[in-house]
Backbone bond lengths (Angstrom), bond angles and torsions (degrees), N, CA, C in turn:
res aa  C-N    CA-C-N  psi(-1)  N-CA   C-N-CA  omega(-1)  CA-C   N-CA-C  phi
1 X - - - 1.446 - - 1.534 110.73 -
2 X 1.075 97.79 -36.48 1.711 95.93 -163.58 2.214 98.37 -75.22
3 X 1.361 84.22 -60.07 1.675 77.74 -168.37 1.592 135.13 -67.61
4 X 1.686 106.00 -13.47 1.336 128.33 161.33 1.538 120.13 -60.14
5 X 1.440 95.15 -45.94 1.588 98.85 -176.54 2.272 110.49 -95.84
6 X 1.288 94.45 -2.18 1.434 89.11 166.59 1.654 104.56 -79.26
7 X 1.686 115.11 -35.99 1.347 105.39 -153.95 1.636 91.34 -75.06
8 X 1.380 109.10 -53.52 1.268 111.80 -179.92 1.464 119.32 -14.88
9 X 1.382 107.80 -64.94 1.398 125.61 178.76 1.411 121.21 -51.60
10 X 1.144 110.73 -37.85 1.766 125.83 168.25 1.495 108.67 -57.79
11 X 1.605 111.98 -34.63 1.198 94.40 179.59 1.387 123.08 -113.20
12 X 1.459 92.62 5.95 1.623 88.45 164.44 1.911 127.84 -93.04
13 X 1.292 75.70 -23.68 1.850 93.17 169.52 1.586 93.56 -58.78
14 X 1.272 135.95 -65.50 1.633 123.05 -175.88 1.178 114.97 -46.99
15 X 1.071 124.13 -27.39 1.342 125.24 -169.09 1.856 104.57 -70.61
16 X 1.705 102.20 -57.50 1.328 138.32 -175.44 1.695 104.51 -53.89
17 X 0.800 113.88 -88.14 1.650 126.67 165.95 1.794 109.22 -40.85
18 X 1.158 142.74 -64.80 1.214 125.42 142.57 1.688 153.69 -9.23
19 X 1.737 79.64 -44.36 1.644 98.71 167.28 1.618 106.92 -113.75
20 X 1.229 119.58 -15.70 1.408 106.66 167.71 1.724 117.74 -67.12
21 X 1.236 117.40 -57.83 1.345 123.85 174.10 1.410 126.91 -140.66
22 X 1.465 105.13 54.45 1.675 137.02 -179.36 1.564 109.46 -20.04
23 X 1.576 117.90 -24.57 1.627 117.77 176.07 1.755 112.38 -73.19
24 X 1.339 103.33 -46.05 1.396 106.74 165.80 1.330 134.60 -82.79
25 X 1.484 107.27 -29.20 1.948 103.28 -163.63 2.018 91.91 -126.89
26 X 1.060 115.81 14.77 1.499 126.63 -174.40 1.776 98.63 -134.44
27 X 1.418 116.46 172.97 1.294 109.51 -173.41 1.667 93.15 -133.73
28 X 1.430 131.91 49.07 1.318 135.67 144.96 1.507 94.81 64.45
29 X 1.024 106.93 -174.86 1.870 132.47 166.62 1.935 107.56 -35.57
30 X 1.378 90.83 118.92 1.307 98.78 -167.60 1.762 90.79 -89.93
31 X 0.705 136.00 -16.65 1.600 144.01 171.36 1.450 112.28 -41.57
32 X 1.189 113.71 -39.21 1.686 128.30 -141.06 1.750 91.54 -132.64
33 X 1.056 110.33 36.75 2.138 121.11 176.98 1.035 71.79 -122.00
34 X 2.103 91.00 149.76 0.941 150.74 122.42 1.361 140.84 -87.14
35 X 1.161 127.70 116.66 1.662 118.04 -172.94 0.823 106.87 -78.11
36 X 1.484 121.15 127.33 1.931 128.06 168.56 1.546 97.56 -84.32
37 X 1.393 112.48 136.17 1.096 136.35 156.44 1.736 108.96 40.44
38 X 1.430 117.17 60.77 1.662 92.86 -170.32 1.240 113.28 87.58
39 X 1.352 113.45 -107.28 1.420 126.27 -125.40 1.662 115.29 -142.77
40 X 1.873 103.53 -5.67 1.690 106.85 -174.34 1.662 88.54 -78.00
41 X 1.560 107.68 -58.93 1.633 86.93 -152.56 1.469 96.75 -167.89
42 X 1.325 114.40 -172.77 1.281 110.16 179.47 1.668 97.46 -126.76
43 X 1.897 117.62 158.82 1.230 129.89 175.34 1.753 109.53 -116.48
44 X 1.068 116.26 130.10 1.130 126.18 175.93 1.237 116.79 -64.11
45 X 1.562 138.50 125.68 1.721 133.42 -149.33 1.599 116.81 21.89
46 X 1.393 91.69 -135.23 1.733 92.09 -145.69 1.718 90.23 -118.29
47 X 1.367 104.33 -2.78 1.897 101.46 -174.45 1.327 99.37 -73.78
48 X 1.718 148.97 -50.95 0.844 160.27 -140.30 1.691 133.89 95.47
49 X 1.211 109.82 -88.86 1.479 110.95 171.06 1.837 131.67 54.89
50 X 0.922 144.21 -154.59 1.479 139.43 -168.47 1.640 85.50 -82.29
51 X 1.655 101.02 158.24 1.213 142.85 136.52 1.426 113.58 -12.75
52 X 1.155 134.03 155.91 1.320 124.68 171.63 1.762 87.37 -136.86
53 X 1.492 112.26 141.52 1.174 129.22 -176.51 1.492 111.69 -119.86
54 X 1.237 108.54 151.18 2.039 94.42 159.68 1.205 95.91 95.07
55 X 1.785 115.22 178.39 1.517 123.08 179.27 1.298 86.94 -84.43
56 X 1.428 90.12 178.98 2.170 119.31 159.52 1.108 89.02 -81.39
57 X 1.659 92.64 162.41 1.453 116.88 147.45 1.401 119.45 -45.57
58 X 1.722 119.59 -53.02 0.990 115.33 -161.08 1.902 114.24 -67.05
59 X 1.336 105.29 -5.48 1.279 108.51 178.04 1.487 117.24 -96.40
60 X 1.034 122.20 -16.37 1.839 143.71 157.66 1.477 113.76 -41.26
61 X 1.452 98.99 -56.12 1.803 118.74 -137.18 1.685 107.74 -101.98
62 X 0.749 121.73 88.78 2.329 93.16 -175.99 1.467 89.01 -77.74
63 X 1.382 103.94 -177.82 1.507 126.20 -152.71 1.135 91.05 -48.10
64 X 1.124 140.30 -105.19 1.289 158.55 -158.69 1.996 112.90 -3.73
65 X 1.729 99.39 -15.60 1.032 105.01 -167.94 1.937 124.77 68.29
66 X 1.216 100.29 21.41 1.568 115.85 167.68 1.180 100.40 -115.35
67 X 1.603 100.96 154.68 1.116 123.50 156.66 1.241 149.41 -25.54
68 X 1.645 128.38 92.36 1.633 126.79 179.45 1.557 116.74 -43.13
69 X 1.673 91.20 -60.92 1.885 93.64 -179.99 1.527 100.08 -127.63
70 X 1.257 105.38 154.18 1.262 128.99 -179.62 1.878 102.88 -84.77
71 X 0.997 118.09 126.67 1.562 151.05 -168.32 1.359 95.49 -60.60
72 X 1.564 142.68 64.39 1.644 144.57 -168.28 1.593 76.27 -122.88
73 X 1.642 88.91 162.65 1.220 122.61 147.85 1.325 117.02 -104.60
74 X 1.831 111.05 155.06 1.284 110.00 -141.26 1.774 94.57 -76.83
75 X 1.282 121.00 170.10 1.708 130.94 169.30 1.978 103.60 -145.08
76 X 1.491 107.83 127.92 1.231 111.63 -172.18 1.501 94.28 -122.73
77 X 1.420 99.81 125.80 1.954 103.69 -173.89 1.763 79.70 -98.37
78 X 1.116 98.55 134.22 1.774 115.91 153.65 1.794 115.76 -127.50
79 X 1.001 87.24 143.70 1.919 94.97 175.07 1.855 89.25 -120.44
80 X 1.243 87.40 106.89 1.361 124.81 -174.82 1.465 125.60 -170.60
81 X 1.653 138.90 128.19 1.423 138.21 166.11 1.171 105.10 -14.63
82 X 1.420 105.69 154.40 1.358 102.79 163.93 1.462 121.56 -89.73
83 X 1.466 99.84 -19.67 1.524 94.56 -170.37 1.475 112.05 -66.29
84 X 1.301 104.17 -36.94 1.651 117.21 -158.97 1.662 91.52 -66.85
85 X 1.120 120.34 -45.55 1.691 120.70 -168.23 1.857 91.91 -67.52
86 X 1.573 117.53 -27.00 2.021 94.89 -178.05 1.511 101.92 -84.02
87 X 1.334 113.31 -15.06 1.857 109.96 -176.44 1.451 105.22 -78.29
88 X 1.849 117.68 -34.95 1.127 101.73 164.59 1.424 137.15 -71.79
89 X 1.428 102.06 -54.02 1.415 104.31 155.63 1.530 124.91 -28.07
90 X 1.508 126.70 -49.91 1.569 149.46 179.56 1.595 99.44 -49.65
91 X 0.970 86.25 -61.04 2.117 108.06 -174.40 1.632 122.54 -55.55
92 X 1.305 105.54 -20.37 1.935 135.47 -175.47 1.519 114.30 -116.15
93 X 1.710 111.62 103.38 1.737 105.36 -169.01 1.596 94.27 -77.22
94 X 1.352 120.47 -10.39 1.531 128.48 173.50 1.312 121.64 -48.04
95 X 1.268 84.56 -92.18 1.725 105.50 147.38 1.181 137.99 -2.31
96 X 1.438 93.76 -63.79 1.921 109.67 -165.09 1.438 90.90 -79.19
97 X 1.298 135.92 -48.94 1.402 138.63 -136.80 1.610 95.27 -87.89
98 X 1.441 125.50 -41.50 1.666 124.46 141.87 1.003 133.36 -26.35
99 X 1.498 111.45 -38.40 1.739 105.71 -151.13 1.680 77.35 -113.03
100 X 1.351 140.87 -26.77 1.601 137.66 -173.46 1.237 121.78 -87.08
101 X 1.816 108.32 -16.40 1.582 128.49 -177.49 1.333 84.15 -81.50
102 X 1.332 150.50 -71.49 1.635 178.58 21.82 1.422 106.82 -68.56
103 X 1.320 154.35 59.84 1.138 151.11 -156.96 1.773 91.81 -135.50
104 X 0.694 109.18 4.77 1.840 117.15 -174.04 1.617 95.37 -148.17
105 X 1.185 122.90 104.14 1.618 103.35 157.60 1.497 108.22 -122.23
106 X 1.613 108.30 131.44 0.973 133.31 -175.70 1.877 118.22 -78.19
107 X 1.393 117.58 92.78 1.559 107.35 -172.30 1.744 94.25 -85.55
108 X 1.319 109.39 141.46 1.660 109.19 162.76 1.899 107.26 -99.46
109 X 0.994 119.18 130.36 1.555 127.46 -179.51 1.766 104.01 -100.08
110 X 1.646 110.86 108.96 1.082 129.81 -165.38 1.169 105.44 -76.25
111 X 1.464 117.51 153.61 1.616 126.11 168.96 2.251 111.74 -53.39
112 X 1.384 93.09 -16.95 1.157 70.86 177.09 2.043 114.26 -128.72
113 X 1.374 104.08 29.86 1.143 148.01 138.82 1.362 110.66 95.98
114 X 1.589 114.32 20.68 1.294 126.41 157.70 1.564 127.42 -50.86
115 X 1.734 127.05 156.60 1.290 127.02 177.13 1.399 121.40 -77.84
116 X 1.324 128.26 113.91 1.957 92.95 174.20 1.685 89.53 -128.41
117 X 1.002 99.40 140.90 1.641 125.73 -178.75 1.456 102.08 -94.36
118 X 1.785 97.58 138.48 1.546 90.72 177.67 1.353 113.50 -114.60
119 X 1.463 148.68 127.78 1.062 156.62 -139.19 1.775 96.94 -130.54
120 X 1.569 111.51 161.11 1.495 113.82 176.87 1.648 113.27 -58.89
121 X 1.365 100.66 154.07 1.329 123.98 -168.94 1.642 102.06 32.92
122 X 1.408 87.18 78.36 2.141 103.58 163.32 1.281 109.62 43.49
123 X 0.936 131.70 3.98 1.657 118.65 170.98 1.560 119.11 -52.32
124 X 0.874 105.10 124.43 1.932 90.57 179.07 1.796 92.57 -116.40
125 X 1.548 113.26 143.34 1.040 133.49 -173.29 1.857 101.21 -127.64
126 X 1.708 102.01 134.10 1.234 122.31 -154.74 1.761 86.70 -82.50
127 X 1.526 134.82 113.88 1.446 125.59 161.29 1.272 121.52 -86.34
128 X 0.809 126.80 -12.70 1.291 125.72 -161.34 1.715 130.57 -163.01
C-alpha cells in the first residue's frame, strides 16, 4: 500500500501540475527544447533561462487539442480493514503527509460494498 500509492502519486502529480499550469510545473512546447547535457534537462529555445520541468503540452493534449487526463487528485480504493490501512498509513511520514495534505485520498471498500473515505487522523467518512 504504501509504496504503490506513493509512486502512483508521483506520477500523477506530473501529470496534475503539468496540466494545471504547464508554464511552471510542465515544460511548454516540446518543439522549441533543447537537451542540456544528456540527461539534466531540457531549455526552452536558444536564449537559455530555467530548467523546464513536467510533461509538454504535446503529451497532455491528443489531436483534437483536448485534454488526455483530467486534472484529479489521485484516490486509491482498497478492500482492506481499516485499521491496518491507519497503522500503515501511521507507519509512512510519506504516506501520512498525502493522505492529511488530501493529495492522496484513501477510499476503504467495505465487506458490504459501501464507500468510506479516509480523512486526517483516522476518521473514516461514510461516501456512499
Amino acid at each position: 500500500m504504501t509504496l504503490i500509492n506513493i509512486v502512483a502519486n508521483w506520477i500523477n502529480m506530473q501529470y496534475y501540475g503539468s496540466i494545471v499550469d504547464n508554464q511552471r510545473q510542465g515544460c511548454g512546447n516540446k518543439v522549441l527544447h533543447n537537451v542540456v547535457r544528456g540527461t539534466i534537462g531540457v531549455l526552452e529555445g536558444n536564449g537559455g533561462g530555467d530548467l523546464r520541468i513536467g510533461l509538454s503540452e504535446q503529451s497532455l493534449r491528443d489531436s483534437n487539442g483536448g485534454l488526455q487526463h483530467e486534472p484529479l487528485r489521485l484516490s486509491a480504493f482498497i478492500e482492506a480493514p481499516t485499521e491496518v490501512m491507519d497503522r500503515i498509513i501511521g507507519n509512512s511520514t510519506i504516506l501520512g503527509q498525502l493522505v492529511d495534505n488530501r493529495w492522496l485520498t484513501i477510499v476503504q471498500i467495505a465487506p458490504d460494498g459501501s464507500l468510506l473515505e479516509r480523512r486526517a487522523q483516522n476518521q473514516w467518512v461514510l461516501m456512499c
